[in-house]
LOVO-91774 format. One record per residue (C-alpha): residue in one letter; x, y, z. Coordinates in steps of 0.5 Angstrom, whole numbers, padded with zeros to 4 digits, always signed. Layout:
residues N
aXYZ...
//
This chain:
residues 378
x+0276+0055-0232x+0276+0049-0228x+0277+0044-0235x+0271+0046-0238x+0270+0047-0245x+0268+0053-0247x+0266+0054-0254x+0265+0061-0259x+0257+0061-0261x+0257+0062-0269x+0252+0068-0271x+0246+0063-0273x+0246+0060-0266x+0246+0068-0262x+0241+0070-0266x+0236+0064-0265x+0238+0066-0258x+0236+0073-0258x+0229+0071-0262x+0227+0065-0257x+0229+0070-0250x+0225+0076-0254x+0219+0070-0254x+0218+0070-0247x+0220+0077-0246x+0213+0078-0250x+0209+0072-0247x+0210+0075-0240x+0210+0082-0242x+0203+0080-0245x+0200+0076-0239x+0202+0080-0232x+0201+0077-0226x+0198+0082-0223x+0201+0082-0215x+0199+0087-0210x+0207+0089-0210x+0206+0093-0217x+0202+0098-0212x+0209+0099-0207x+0214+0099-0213x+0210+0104-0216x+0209+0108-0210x+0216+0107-0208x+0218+0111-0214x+0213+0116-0215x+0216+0117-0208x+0223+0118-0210x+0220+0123-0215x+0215+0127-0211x+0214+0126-0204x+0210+0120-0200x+0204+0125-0200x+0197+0124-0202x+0198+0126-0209x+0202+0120-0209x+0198+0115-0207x+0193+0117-0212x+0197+0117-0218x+0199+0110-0216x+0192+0108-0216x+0190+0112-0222x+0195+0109-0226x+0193+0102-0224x+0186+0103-0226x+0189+0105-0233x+0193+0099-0233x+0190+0093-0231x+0184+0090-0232x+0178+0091-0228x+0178+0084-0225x+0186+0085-0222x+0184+0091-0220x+0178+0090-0215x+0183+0084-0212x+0189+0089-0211x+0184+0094-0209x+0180+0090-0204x+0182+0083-0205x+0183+0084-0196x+0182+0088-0190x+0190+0090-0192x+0189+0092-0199x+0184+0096-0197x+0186+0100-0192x+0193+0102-0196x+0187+0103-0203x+0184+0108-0197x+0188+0112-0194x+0195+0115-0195x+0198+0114-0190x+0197+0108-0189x+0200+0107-0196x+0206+0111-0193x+0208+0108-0188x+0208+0100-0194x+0214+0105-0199x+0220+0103-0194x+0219+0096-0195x+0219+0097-0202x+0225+0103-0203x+0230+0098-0200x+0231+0096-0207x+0234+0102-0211x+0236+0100-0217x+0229+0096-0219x+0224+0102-0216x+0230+0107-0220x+0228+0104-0226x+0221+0105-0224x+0222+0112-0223x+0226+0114-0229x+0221+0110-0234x+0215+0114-0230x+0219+0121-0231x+0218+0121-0237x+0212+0119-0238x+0210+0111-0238x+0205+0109-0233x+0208+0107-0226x+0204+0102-0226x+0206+0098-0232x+0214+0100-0232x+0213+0095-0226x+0211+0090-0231x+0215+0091-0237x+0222+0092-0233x+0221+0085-0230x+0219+0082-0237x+0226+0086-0240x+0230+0082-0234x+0227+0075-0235x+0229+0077-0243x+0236+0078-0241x+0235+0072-0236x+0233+0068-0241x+0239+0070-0245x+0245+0069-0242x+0242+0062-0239x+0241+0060-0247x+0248+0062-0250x+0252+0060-0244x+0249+0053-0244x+0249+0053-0252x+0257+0055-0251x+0257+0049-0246x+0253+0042-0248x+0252+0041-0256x+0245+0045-0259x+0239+0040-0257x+0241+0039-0250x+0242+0047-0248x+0236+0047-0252x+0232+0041-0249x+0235+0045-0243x+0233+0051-0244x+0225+0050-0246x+0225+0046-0240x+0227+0051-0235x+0225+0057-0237x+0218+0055-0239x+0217+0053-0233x+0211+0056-0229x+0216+0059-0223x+0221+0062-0229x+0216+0065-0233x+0213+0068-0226x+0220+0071-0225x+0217+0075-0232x+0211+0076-0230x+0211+0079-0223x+0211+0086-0222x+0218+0085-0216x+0226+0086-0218x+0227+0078-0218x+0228+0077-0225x+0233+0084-0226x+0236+0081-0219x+0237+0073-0223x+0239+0077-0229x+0245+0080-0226x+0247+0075-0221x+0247+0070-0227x+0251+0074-0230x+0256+0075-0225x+0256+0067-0224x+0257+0066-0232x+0262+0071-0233x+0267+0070-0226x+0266+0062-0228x+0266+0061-0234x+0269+0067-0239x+0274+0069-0232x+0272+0076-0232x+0274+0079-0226x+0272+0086-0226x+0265+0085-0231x+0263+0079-0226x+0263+0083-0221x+0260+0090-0223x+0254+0085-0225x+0254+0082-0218x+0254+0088-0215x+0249+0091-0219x+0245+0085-0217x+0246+0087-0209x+0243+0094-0210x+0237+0091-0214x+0236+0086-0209x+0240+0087-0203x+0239+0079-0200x+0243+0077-0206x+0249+0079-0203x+0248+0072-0200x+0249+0068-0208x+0254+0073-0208x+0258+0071-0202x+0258+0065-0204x+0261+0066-0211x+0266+0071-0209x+0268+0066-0203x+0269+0061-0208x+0272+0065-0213x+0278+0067-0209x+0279+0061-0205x+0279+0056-0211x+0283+0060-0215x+0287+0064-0210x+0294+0065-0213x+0297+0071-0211x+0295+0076-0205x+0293+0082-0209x+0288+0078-0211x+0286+0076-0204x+0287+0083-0202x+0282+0084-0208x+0277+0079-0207x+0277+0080-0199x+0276+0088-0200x+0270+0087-0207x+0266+0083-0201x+0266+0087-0195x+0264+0093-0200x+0258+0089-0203x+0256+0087-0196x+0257+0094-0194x+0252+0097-0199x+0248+0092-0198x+0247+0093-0190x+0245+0100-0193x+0240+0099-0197x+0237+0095-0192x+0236+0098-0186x+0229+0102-0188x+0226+0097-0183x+0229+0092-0178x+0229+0084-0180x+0223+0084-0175x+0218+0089-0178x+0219+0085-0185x+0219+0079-0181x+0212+0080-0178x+0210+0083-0184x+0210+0078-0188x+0209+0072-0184x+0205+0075-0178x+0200+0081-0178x+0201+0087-0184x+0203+0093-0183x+0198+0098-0181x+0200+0103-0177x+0207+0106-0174x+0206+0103-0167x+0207+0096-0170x+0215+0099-0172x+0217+0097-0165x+0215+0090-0165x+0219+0086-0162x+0223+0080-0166x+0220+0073-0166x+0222+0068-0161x+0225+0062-0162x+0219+0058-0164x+0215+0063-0167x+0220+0063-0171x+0221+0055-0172x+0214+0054-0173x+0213+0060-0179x+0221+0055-0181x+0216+0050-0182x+0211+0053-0185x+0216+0054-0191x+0218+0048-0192x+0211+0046-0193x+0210+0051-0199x+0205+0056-0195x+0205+0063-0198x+0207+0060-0205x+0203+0058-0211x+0207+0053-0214x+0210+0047-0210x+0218+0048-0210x+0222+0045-0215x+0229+0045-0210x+0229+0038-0209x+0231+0038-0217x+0235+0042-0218x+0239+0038-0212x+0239+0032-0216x+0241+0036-0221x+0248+0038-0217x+0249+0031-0214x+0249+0028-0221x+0254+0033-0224x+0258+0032-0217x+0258+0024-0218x+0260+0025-0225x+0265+0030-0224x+0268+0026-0218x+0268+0019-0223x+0272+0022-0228x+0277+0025-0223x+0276+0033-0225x+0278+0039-0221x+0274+0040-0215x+0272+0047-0216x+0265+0046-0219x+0264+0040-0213x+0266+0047-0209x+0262+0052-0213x+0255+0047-0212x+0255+0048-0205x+0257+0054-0205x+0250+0056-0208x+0247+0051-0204x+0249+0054-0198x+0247+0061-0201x+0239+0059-0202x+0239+0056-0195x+0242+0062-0192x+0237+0065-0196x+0231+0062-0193x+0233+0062-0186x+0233+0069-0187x+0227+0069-0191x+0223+0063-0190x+0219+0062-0196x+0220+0057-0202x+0218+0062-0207x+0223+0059-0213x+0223+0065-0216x+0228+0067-0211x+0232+0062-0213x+0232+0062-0220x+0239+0064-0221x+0241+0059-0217x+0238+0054-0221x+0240+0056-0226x+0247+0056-0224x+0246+0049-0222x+0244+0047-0229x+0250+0050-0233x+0254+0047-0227x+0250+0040-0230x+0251+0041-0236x+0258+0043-0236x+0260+0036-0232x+0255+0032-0236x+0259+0034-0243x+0266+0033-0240x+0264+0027-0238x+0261+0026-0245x+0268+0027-0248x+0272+0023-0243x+0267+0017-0246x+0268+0019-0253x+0276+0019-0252x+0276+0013-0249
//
Protein backbone atom coordinates (compact mmCIF):
# COMPACT_ATOMS: atom_id res chain seq x y z
CA UNK A 1 0.00 0.00 0.00
CA UNK A 2 1.33 3.56 -0.84
CA UNK A 3 4.19 2.14 -3.10
CA UNK A 4 5.92 0.39 -0.08
CA UNK A 5 7.82 -2.68 -0.93
CA UNK A 6 6.98 -5.50 1.11
CA UNK A 7 8.75 -8.45 1.16
CA UNK A 8 8.15 -12.42 2.16
CA UNK A 9 10.43 -13.18 5.24
CA UNK A 10 12.24 -16.61 4.55
CA UNK A 11 11.69 -19.13 7.57
CA UNK A 12 15.18 -18.49 9.08
CA UNK A 13 14.62 -14.75 9.53
CA UNK A 14 10.76 -15.82 11.16
CA UNK A 15 12.31 -18.05 13.74
CA UNK A 16 15.34 -15.54 14.51
CA UNK A 17 12.38 -13.22 15.11
CA UNK A 18 10.57 -15.48 17.37
CA UNK A 19 13.75 -16.23 19.47
CA UNK A 20 15.01 -12.42 19.90
CA UNK A 21 11.18 -11.49 20.99
CA UNK A 22 11.01 -14.72 23.49
CA UNK A 23 14.38 -13.27 25.04
CA UNK A 24 12.78 -10.17 25.97
CA UNK A 25 9.43 -11.96 26.83
CA UNK A 26 11.72 -13.75 29.36
CA UNK A 27 13.98 -10.90 30.45
CA UNK A 28 10.59 -8.82 31.68
CA UNK A 29 9.18 -11.81 32.81
CA UNK A 30 12.20 -12.23 34.95
CA UNK A 31 12.52 -8.97 36.36
CA UNK A 32 9.00 -7.16 37.16
CA UNK A 33 8.84 -3.72 37.96
CA UNK A 34 6.66 -4.43 40.58
CA UNK A 35 4.16 -1.07 40.57
CA UNK A 36 1.36 -0.72 42.98
CA UNK A 37 -1.28 -1.21 39.88
CA UNK A 38 -0.73 -5.09 40.22
CA UNK A 39 -2.79 -4.66 43.58
CA UNK A 40 -5.79 -2.91 41.29
CA UNK A 41 -5.68 -5.14 38.38
CA UNK A 42 -5.54 -8.08 40.32
CA UNK A 43 -8.30 -6.91 42.74
CA UNK A 44 -10.22 -5.85 39.42
CA UNK A 45 -10.40 -9.42 38.46
CA UNK A 46 -10.89 -11.16 41.55
CA UNK A 47 -13.65 -8.70 41.69
CA UNK A 48 -14.96 -9.88 38.54
CA UNK A 49 -14.98 -13.50 39.86
CA UNK A 50 -15.91 -12.94 43.50
CA UNK A 51 -17.42 -9.87 44.62
CA UNK A 52 -15.60 -6.73 45.87
CA UNK A 53 -15.74 -8.06 49.28
CA UNK A 54 -13.11 -8.25 52.22
CA UNK A 55 -12.37 -11.73 51.04
CA UNK A 56 -11.27 -10.29 48.19
CA UNK A 57 -9.18 -7.84 49.24
CA UNK A 58 -7.35 -10.31 51.45
CA UNK A 59 -6.41 -12.70 48.58
CA UNK A 60 -5.20 -10.13 46.50
CA UNK A 61 -2.88 -9.13 49.39
CA UNK A 62 -2.16 -12.89 50.20
CA UNK A 63 -1.23 -13.19 46.57
CA UNK A 64 1.10 -10.45 46.59
CA UNK A 65 2.97 -11.58 49.81
CA UNK A 66 3.46 -15.06 47.51
CA UNK A 67 4.64 -13.48 44.66
CA UNK A 68 6.82 -10.40 45.16
CA UNK A 69 10.02 -10.05 47.09
CA UNK A 70 9.67 -8.83 50.53
CA UNK A 71 11.19 -5.39 49.70
CA UNK A 72 8.27 -4.61 47.02
CA UNK A 73 5.99 -5.90 48.84
CA UNK A 74 6.52 -3.13 51.98
CA UNK A 75 6.56 -0.52 49.09
CA UNK A 76 3.23 -1.55 47.61
CA UNK A 77 2.13 -2.01 50.93
CA UNK A 78 3.41 1.02 52.91
CA UNK A 79 5.29 2.92 50.46
CA UNK A 80 2.52 5.88 51.59
CA UNK A 81 -0.40 7.26 53.53
CA UNK A 82 -2.56 5.86 50.09
CA UNK A 83 -1.07 2.68 49.94
CA UNK A 84 -1.74 1.97 53.42
CA UNK A 85 -5.21 2.90 53.71
CA UNK A 86 -6.05 0.68 50.46
CA UNK A 87 -3.54 -2.32 52.36
CA UNK A 88 -5.99 -1.60 55.76
CA UNK A 89 -9.03 -1.33 55.13
CA UNK A 90 -11.49 -3.21 52.34
CA UNK A 91 -13.47 -0.59 51.63
CA UNK A 92 -11.33 1.51 50.76
CA UNK A 93 -9.79 -0.95 48.56
CA UNK A 94 -13.30 -1.04 47.01
CA UNK A 95 -13.83 1.97 45.99
CA UNK A 96 -9.78 1.73 43.76
CA UNK A 97 -11.38 -1.35 41.45
CA UNK A 98 -13.45 0.91 39.29
CA UNK A 99 -10.53 2.76 38.21
CA UNK A 100 -9.18 -0.58 37.28
CA UNK A 101 -12.16 -2.56 35.81
CA UNK A 102 -12.45 -0.08 32.70
CA UNK A 103 -10.18 -1.88 31.11
CA UNK A 104 -12.02 -5.57 30.52
CA UNK A 105 -9.99 -7.35 28.31
CA UNK A 106 -6.52 -6.76 30.27
CA UNK A 107 -8.36 -7.55 33.90
CA UNK A 108 -10.32 -10.57 31.76
CA UNK A 109 -7.31 -12.38 31.08
CA UNK A 110 -6.19 -11.70 34.81
CA UNK A 111 -9.35 -13.12 35.90
CA UNK A 112 -9.35 -16.13 33.70
CA UNK A 113 -5.62 -17.21 34.41
CA UNK A 114 -6.45 -16.78 38.24
CA UNK A 115 -9.89 -19.16 38.05
CA UNK A 116 -7.65 -21.59 37.15
CA UNK A 117 -5.28 -21.40 39.68
CA UNK A 118 -2.44 -19.02 38.78
CA UNK A 119 -1.51 -16.30 41.35
CA UNK A 120 -3.34 -12.91 40.86
CA UNK A 121 -0.80 -11.28 41.29
CA UNK A 122 1.91 -12.58 39.05
CA UNK A 123 -0.79 -13.21 36.01
CA UNK A 124 -0.66 -9.41 36.03
CA UNK A 125 2.79 -9.77 35.32
CA UNK A 126 3.27 -12.43 33.11
CA UNK A 127 0.04 -11.26 30.58
CA UNK A 128 2.25 -7.97 30.04
CA UNK A 129 5.60 -9.94 29.45
CA UNK A 130 3.48 -12.01 26.90
CA UNK A 131 2.18 -8.75 25.10
CA UNK A 132 5.60 -7.22 24.93
CA UNK A 133 6.70 -10.65 23.34
CA UNK A 134 4.18 -10.16 20.85
CA UNK A 135 4.71 -6.35 20.56
CA UNK A 136 8.25 -7.03 19.91
CA UNK A 137 7.40 -9.57 17.32
CA UNK A 138 5.36 -8.00 15.04
CA UNK A 139 7.32 -4.72 15.24
CA UNK A 140 10.80 -7.26 13.99
CA UNK A 141 9.21 -9.07 11.28
CA UNK A 142 7.36 -6.01 9.68
CA UNK A 143 10.56 -4.18 9.72
CA UNK A 144 12.64 -7.17 8.38
CA UNK A 145 9.70 -7.29 5.67
CA UNK A 146 10.57 -3.38 5.23
CA UNK A 147 14.36 -2.56 5.26
CA UNK A 148 17.53 -5.25 4.52
CA UNK A 149 18.13 -7.42 7.76
CA UNK A 150 20.94 -5.24 9.64
CA UNK A 151 18.87 -2.16 9.58
CA UNK A 152 15.52 -3.81 11.02
CA UNK A 153 17.83 -5.63 13.35
CA UNK A 154 20.16 -2.48 14.43
CA UNK A 155 16.37 -0.83 14.50
CA UNK A 156 14.68 -3.24 16.51
CA UNK A 157 17.47 -3.81 19.58
CA UNK A 158 17.60 -0.26 19.74
CA UNK A 159 13.84 0.42 20.19
CA UNK A 160 13.10 -2.46 22.06
CA UNK A 161 15.84 -2.72 24.57
CA UNK A 162 14.99 0.61 25.72
CA UNK A 163 14.07 1.23 29.12
CA UNK A 164 10.68 2.90 28.23
CA UNK A 165 9.83 -0.61 26.08
CA UNK A 166 11.22 -2.88 28.10
CA UNK A 167 8.86 -1.34 30.86
CA UNK A 168 5.90 -1.97 28.49
CA UNK A 169 7.13 -5.80 29.57
CA UNK A 170 7.50 -5.15 33.14
CA UNK A 171 4.82 -3.46 34.45
CA UNK A 172 1.70 -5.06 35.80
CA UNK A 173 -1.02 -2.53 33.42
CA UNK A 174 -2.67 -3.32 29.93
CA UNK A 175 -0.21 -1.18 27.98
CA UNK A 176 1.99 -3.66 26.40
CA UNK A 177 -1.47 -5.87 25.16
CA UNK A 178 -2.77 -2.39 24.19
CA UNK A 179 0.64 -1.65 21.92
CA UNK A 180 0.61 -5.23 20.56
CA UNK A 181 -2.92 -5.09 19.21
CA UNK A 182 -2.93 -1.37 18.33
CA UNK A 183 0.50 -2.25 16.48
CA UNK A 184 -1.10 -5.04 15.11
CA UNK A 185 -3.95 -3.13 13.73
CA UNK A 186 -1.46 -0.37 12.20
CA UNK A 187 0.74 -3.20 10.57
CA UNK A 188 -2.02 -5.07 9.16
CA UNK A 189 -4.41 -1.91 7.76
CA UNK A 190 -1.06 -0.19 6.17
CA UNK A 191 1.02 -2.70 5.03
CA UNK A 192 -0.80 -6.27 4.29
CA UNK A 193 -4.18 -3.99 3.58
CA UNK A 194 -6.26 -6.35 5.50
CA UNK A 195 -9.35 -4.57 6.20
CA UNK A 196 -11.15 -6.93 8.41
CA UNK A 197 -8.07 -8.36 10.48
CA UNK A 198 -6.93 -4.87 10.93
CA UNK A 199 -9.70 -3.84 12.47
CA UNK A 200 -10.71 -6.69 15.07
CA UNK A 201 -6.90 -6.17 16.15
CA UNK A 202 -7.83 -2.10 16.63
CA UNK A 203 -11.01 -2.95 18.37
CA UNK A 204 -9.32 -5.43 20.52
CA UNK A 205 -7.00 -2.59 21.50
CA UNK A 206 -9.84 -0.43 22.44
CA UNK A 207 -11.66 -2.98 24.80
CA UNK A 208 -7.94 -3.40 26.42
CA UNK A 209 -7.41 0.10 26.71
CA UNK A 210 -10.15 2.39 25.96
CA UNK A 211 -7.98 5.51 25.36
CA UNK A 212 -6.68 3.94 22.49
CA UNK A 213 -9.42 4.63 20.38
CA UNK A 214 -7.56 7.94 19.92
CA UNK A 215 -4.60 5.93 17.78
CA UNK A 216 -7.47 4.15 16.30
CA UNK A 217 -9.30 6.96 15.07
CA UNK A 218 -6.49 8.56 13.81
CA UNK A 219 -5.89 5.18 11.82
CA UNK A 220 -8.94 4.44 10.59
CA UNK A 221 -9.63 8.14 9.65
CA UNK A 222 -6.69 7.66 7.34
CA UNK A 223 -7.26 4.58 6.17
CA UNK A 224 -10.74 5.67 4.88
CA UNK A 225 -9.91 9.04 3.58
CA UNK A 226 -6.47 8.22 1.75
CA UNK A 227 -7.87 5.12 0.06
CA UNK A 228 -11.52 6.09 -0.28
CA UNK A 229 -12.68 4.32 -3.51
CA UNK A 230 -16.07 3.54 -3.13
CA UNK A 231 -19.05 4.52 -0.81
CA UNK A 232 -19.46 1.11 0.76
CA UNK A 233 -16.19 1.46 1.75
CA UNK A 234 -16.91 4.83 3.42
CA UNK A 235 -20.09 3.78 4.79
CA UNK A 236 -17.87 0.92 6.20
CA UNK A 237 -15.21 2.81 7.80
CA UNK A 238 -17.66 5.52 9.15
CA UNK A 239 -19.77 2.78 10.81
CA UNK A 240 -16.23 0.71 12.22
CA UNK A 241 -15.62 4.25 13.87
CA UNK A 242 -18.73 5.14 15.71
CA UNK A 243 -19.18 1.43 16.90
CA UNK A 244 -15.13 1.54 18.35
CA UNK A 245 -16.01 4.91 19.99
CA UNK A 246 -19.14 3.70 21.27
CA UNK A 247 -17.53 0.68 22.94
CA UNK A 248 -15.35 2.77 24.08
CA UNK A 249 -17.56 5.45 25.83
CA UNK A 250 -18.80 2.26 27.47
CA UNK A 251 -16.04 1.21 29.13
CA UNK A 252 -15.04 4.32 30.51
CA UNK A 253 -17.77 5.74 32.33
CA UNK A 254 -16.93 3.71 35.60
CA UNK A 255 -15.72 7.22 36.93
CA UNK A 256 -15.84 10.49 35.36
CA UNK A 257 -12.93 12.37 33.57
CA UNK A 258 -12.64 14.27 36.51
CA UNK A 259 -12.38 11.69 39.43
CA UNK A 260 -9.52 10.02 37.40
CA UNK A 261 -8.16 13.37 36.73
CA UNK A 262 -8.15 14.28 40.40
CA UNK A 263 -6.89 11.14 41.32
CA UNK A 264 -3.97 11.01 39.44
CA UNK A 265 -2.82 14.41 39.34
CA UNK A 266 -4.27 15.83 42.73
CA UNK A 267 -5.50 14.32 45.87
CA UNK A 268 -5.94 9.79 45.89
CA UNK A 269 -9.07 8.48 46.02
CA UNK A 270 -10.17 7.57 49.68
CA UNK A 271 -13.61 7.91 50.32
CA UNK A 272 -17.02 8.17 48.29
CA UNK A 273 -17.26 11.79 49.06
CA UNK A 274 -14.16 12.64 46.71
CA UNK A 275 -16.85 10.77 43.38
CA UNK A 276 -18.35 14.09 43.44
CA UNK A 277 -15.65 16.22 42.81
CA UNK A 278 -15.85 18.96 40.69
CA UNK A 279 -13.67 19.38 37.14
CA UNK A 280 -10.44 21.14 37.39
CA UNK A 281 -10.48 24.87 36.25
CA UNK A 282 -8.89 25.84 33.59
CA UNK A 283 -5.63 26.69 35.17
CA UNK A 284 -5.58 23.83 37.63
CA UNK A 285 -5.50 22.29 34.47
CA UNK A 286 -2.90 24.15 32.75
CA UNK A 287 -0.49 24.20 35.29
CA UNK A 288 -0.83 19.87 35.79
CA UNK A 289 -0.33 20.32 31.51
CA UNK A 290 2.70 21.93 32.28
CA UNK A 291 3.99 19.64 34.68
CA UNK A 292 3.84 16.72 32.09
CA UNK A 293 5.56 18.53 29.76
CA UNK A 294 8.52 18.53 32.28
CA UNK A 295 8.47 14.84 33.04
CA UNK A 296 6.57 14.74 36.39
CA UNK A 297 5.32 11.35 37.50
CA UNK A 298 7.63 9.67 34.78
CA UNK A 299 10.60 7.82 35.57
CA UNK A 300 12.49 8.07 32.17
CA UNK A 301 12.56 11.69 30.41
CA UNK A 302 10.13 11.27 27.21
CA UNK A 303 11.84 10.41 23.96
CA UNK A 304 8.90 11.88 21.55
CA UNK A 305 11.04 14.55 20.52
CA UNK A 306 13.04 11.47 18.65
CA UNK A 307 10.46 9.72 17.29
CA UNK A 308 9.42 13.29 15.70
CA UNK A 309 12.64 13.62 13.94
CA UNK A 310 12.43 10.32 13.17
CA UNK A 311 8.71 11.39 11.34
CA UNK A 312 10.26 14.77 9.73
CA UNK A 313 13.06 12.85 8.32
CA UNK A 314 11.07 10.14 6.60
CA UNK A 315 8.32 13.04 5.68
CA UNK A 316 11.55 14.94 4.10
CA UNK A 317 12.55 11.75 2.25
CA UNK A 318 8.99 10.91 1.03
CA UNK A 319 8.56 14.44 -0.33
CA UNK A 320 12.29 14.38 -2.30
CA UNK A 321 11.50 11.56 -3.90
CA UNK A 322 7.95 12.61 -4.89
CA UNK A 323 5.98 9.70 -3.24
CA UNK A 324 2.32 9.42 -2.46
CA UNK A 325 1.37 11.30 0.23
CA UNK A 326 -0.63 8.87 2.41
CA UNK A 327 2.14 8.08 4.79
CA UNK A 328 3.20 11.95 5.15
CA UNK A 329 -0.91 11.83 6.15
CA UNK A 330 -0.53 8.82 8.24
CA UNK A 331 2.54 10.69 10.21
CA UNK A 332 0.30 13.32 11.46
CA UNK A 333 -2.15 11.08 12.11
CA UNK A 334 -0.43 9.20 15.00
CA UNK A 335 0.82 12.42 15.93
CA UNK A 336 -2.35 14.20 16.27
CA UNK A 337 -3.44 10.76 18.39
CA UNK A 338 -0.43 11.06 20.87
CA UNK A 339 -1.19 14.68 21.32
CA UNK A 340 -4.85 14.24 21.98
CA UNK A 341 -3.81 11.37 24.14
CA UNK A 342 -1.84 13.66 26.57
CA UNK A 343 -4.37 16.61 26.51
CA UNK A 344 -6.76 14.08 27.66
CA UNK A 345 -4.01 12.46 30.03
CA UNK A 346 -1.37 14.92 30.44
CA UNK A 347 1.39 12.45 31.30
CA UNK A 348 4.45 11.70 29.08
CA UNK A 349 4.86 8.03 30.10
CA UNK A 350 6.14 6.57 26.98
CA UNK A 351 4.63 3.59 27.34
CA UNK A 352 1.50 5.00 26.43
CA UNK A 353 2.80 5.74 23.25
CA UNK A 354 4.86 2.90 22.12
CA UNK A 355 2.68 1.85 19.40
CA UNK A 356 2.85 5.16 18.05
CA UNK A 357 6.56 5.18 18.10
CA UNK A 358 6.57 2.03 16.71
CA UNK A 359 4.32 2.81 13.85
CA UNK A 360 6.88 5.86 13.36
CA UNK A 361 9.60 4.03 12.76
CA UNK A 362 8.16 1.42 10.27
CA UNK A 363 6.76 4.61 8.73
CA UNK A 364 11.08 5.66 8.71
CA UNK A 365 11.87 2.72 7.57
CA UNK A 366 9.83 2.03 4.95
CA UNK A 367 10.52 6.01 3.32
CA UNK A 368 14.22 5.39 4.26
CA UNK A 369 14.31 1.89 1.83
CA UNK A 370 12.47 3.57 -1.00
CA UNK A 371 14.60 6.27 -0.96
CA UNK A 372 17.44 3.76 -1.11
CA UNK A 373 15.93 2.27 -4.13
CA UNK A 374 15.37 5.51 -5.96
CA UNK A 375 19.01 6.06 -5.39
CA UNK A 376 20.02 2.59 -6.47
CA UNK A 377 17.95 3.09 -9.78
CA UNK A 378 19.35 6.25 -10.68
Amino acid sequence: MGGVAVVRLPKVANLLALAFSSVLLSLAAQEPAWNFDCVGYAGAARGWLEGATPITHRAVYEDLSRAAPRAAVDQIVRGSAYRKAVSEKPEVFALQLPLYQNKPLYVGLVAATTALGMNGISACFWISAVSFGAFALVFLTTALRLAPAWVAWTASALLLCAPPFLDLGRLATPDALAAAFSLGGVVTLVFSNRLRLGSVLLLLATLTRPDSILLVLAVVGWRFRDHLRTVRSGIVGALLAVTIAAITLGLSSQYSWSVLFQHTFGSRLLSVEQLELRAPTALEYWRTVRRGLSGDHVPHPTTAPLFGLVSVLACAVLHRHHRPRGHTHLHLAVWVAAVAHFLTFPLLADRFFAAHYATVVLLGLAAASEGSRRLDAL
